[in-house]
C-alpha positions in Angstrom: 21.8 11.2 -3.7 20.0 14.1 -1.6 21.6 17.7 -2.3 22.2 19.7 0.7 21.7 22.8 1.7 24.9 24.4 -0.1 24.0 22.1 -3.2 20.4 23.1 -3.6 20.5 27.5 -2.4 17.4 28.3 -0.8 15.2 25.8 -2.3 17.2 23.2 -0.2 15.6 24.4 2.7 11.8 24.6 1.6 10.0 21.7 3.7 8.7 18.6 1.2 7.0 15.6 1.2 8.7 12.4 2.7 6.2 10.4 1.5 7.8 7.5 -1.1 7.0 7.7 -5.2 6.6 4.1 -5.6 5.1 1.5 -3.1 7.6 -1.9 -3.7 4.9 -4.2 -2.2 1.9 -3.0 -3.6 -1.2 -5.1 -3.6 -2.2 -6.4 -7.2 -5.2 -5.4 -9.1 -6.2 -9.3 -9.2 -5.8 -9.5 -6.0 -8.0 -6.9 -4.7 -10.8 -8.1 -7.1 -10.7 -11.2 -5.5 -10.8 -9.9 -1.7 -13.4 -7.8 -2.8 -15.8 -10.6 -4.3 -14.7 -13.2 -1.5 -16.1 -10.4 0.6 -19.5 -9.7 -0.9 -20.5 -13.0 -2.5 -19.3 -15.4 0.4 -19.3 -12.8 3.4 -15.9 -14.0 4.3 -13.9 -12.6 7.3 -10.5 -10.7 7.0 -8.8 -13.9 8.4 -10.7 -16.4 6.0 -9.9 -14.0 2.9 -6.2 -14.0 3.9 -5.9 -17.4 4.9 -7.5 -18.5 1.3 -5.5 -16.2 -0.8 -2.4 -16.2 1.2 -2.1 -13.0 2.5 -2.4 -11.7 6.0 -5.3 -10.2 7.3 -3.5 -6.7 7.6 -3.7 -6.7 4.2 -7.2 -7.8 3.8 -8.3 -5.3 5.2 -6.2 -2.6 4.3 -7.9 -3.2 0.5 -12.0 -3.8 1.5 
């Protein structure tokens, strides 16, 4: 749970990060291999790379 100002003294009120630890849906490691060779070997598109693997073209190109 968050402490609050009280809780925490001064150091409560120091400005920090809200940028998340952990990513939940992270893109695998296999995954980004394969957009990455699908890329350079067959000179697929963002849609034909998500539309083989399964994933959608935000994603494809969010990696390449």
């Amino acid at each position: 749970m968050a402490e609050t100002v009280p809780d925490a003294g001064s150091a409560g009120l120091q400005n920090r990060s809200s940028r998340p630890h952990t990513v939940a849906n992270k893109t695998m490691a296999h995954q980004i291999g394969a957009i990455g060779r699908l890329r350079r070997d067959y000179r697929l598109t963002g849609a034909e790379i998500g539309a083989k693997l399964g994933l959608a073209r935000s994603t494809v190109a969010g990696c390449v």
